[in-house]
Structure formats: C-alpha cells, structure tokens
C-alpha positions in Angstrom: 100.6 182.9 -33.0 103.0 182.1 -30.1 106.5 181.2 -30.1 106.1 178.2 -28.7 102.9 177.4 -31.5 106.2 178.5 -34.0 108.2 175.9 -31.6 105.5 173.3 -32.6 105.2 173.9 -36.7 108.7 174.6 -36.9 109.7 170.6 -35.7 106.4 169.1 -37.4 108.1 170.6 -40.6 111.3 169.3 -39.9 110.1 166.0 -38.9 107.5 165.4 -41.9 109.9 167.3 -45.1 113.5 166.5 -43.6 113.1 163.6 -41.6 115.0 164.7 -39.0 114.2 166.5 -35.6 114.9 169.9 -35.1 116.5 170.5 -31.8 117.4 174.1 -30.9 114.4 176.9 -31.0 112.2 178.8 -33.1 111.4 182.2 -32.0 109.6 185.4 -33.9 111.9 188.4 -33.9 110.0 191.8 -34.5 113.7 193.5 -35.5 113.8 191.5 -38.4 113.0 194.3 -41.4 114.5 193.2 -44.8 114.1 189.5 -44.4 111.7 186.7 -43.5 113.9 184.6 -41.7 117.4 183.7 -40.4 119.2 181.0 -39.2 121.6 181.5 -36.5 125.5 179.7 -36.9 126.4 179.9 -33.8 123.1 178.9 -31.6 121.2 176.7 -34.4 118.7 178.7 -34.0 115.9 180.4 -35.7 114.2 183.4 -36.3 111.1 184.3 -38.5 109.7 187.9 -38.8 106.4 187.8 -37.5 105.1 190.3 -40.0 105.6 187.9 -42.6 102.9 185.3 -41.2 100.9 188.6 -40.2 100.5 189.9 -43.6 100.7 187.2 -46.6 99.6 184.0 -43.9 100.7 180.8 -42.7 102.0 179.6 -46.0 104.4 182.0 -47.1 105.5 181.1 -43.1 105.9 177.4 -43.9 108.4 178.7 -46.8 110.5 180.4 -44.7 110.4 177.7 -42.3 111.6 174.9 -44.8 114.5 177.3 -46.4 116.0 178.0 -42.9 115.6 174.2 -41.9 117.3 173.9 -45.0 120.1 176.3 -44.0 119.6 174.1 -40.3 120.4 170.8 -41.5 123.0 171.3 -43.9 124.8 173.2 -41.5 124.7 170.5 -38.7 125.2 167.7 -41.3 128.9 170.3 -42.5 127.5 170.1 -46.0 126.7 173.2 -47.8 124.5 175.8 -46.2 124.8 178.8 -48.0 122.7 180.5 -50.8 125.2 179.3 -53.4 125.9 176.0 -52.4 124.8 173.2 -54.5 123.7 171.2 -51.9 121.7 173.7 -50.2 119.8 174.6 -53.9 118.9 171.0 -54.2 117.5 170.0 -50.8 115.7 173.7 -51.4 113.9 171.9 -54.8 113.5 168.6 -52.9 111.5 169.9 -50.0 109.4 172.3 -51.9 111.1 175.7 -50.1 111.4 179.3 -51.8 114.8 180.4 -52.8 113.5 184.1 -51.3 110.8 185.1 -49.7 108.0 187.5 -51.1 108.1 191.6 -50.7 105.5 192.6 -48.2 103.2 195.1 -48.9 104.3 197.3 -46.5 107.3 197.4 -47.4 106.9 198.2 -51.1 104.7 201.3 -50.7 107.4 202.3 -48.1 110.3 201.9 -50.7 108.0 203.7 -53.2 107.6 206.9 -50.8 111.1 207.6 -50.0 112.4 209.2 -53.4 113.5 212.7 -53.5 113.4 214.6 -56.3 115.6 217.9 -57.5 115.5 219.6 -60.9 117.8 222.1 -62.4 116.3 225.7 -62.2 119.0 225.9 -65.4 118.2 223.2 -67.3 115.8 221.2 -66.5 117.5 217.9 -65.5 115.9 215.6 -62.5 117.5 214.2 -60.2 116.2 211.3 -57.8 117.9 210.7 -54.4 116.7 208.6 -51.6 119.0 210.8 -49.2 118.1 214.8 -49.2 121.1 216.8 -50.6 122.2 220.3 -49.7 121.2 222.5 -52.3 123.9 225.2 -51.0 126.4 222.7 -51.6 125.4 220.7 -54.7 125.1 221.8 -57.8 123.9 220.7 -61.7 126.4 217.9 -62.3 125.2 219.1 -66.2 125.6 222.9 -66.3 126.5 223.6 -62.8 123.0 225.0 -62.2 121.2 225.5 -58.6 119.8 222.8 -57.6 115.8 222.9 -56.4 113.6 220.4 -54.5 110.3 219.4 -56.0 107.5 218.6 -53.4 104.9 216.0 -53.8 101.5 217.3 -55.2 
C-alpha cells in the first residue's frame, strides 16, 4: 500500500464515519515503533506505522485511522482531543474506533527476549534486569553476595 492509497482510505473514512472531510495528509512513517499512529498538532497531520497494516491487516489499519481522525476533528473543532477527554471517549464509541491499538507480534517476542537474569552465587536470589549490570560493581542487595549472569540454555 501507497501513501497516497492511505491518502484515499484515510478521507473515505473521514467522509463516511465523521461526516466531515479530512484535509491535511496521511502518510506511513517506518520510525514509528511503540505506536500505531499519531496525529500531528501542529501540521493536522497523520501518521500510521506501516507495520501495523503489514502484520495484523487492513482492519486493525481502519482502527487507527478512526482514533487519529478522532484526535483530527476534535482538535480542529477546539473540543477535546486527548486520551482523557470526555468528548474524545465518546466520538471514539460513536464511530466504532479502538481506545489502543493491538501488540504486534513482533514486538512481543522482542519484549520477551530482552531480560537479563543474575543470581546470587551466596544465596540464591534472581534478579531480572532489562539493562546488563556490572557485576564488579553490584552486589546482592540481600546478603551483599557476588553477583553472576545466567545465560540462556
């Protein structure tokens, strides 16, 4: 899919569930890691993550279409855009749009990978860190034992 197919999708959306046009641009943005969409303040614009549509298909797309159109309208109408906002919560229930986006698969065995695990060579007690520590440095916060990386079997 093309921007300018996004382009086409994004206003049919905005045209059939809001009633309204949309009049800045759509684009994919490939940067976009821990979300599936944003909505630009200062531009009106909007980007969706590509690997989104790529991975779970063109509906989970059409979600995060219709939540940042929401975010869209409600800012150029000066109502309440925000997650918290009343008013954006109930045009979110009116035109069918998620609150958040789905986890992609990708992501979730990537999270799942990235612990590290120490254990005590005193005592026994683990410790799981996403960041590595410095065994020379850090010790047992329970008996002041050395510290020891264990490696995945």
């Amino acid at each position: 899919m093309t921007d300018e197919q996004l382009q086409q999708i994004v206003e049919e959306i905005s045209l059939t569930f809001f009633g309204m046009p949309f009049l800045h641009k759509a684009i994919f943005n490939n940067r976009l890691r821990t979300t599936g969409g944003r909505y630009l303040l200062n531009s009106h614009n909007i980007e969706v993550n590509y690997k989104y549509y790529e991975e779970l298909g063109l509906k989970e797309l059409v979600g995060i279409i219709k939540h940042e159109l929401c975010h869209y309208h409600l800012h150029i109408m000066g109502k309440g855009y925000k997650h918290g906002d009343d008013d954006f919560k109930q045009l979110l229930i009116k035109v069918d749009a998620p609150r958040y986006c789905q986890a992609l698969e990708s992501v979730k065995r990537k999270r799942q990978s990235t612990f590290r695990v120490y254990h005590c060579e005193k005592c026994g007690q683990l410790y799981k860190r996403k960041r590595r520590i410095n065994t020379s440095r850090y010790v047992c916060g329970k008996c002041s034992g050395r510290l020891k990386e264990v490696l995945p079997k």
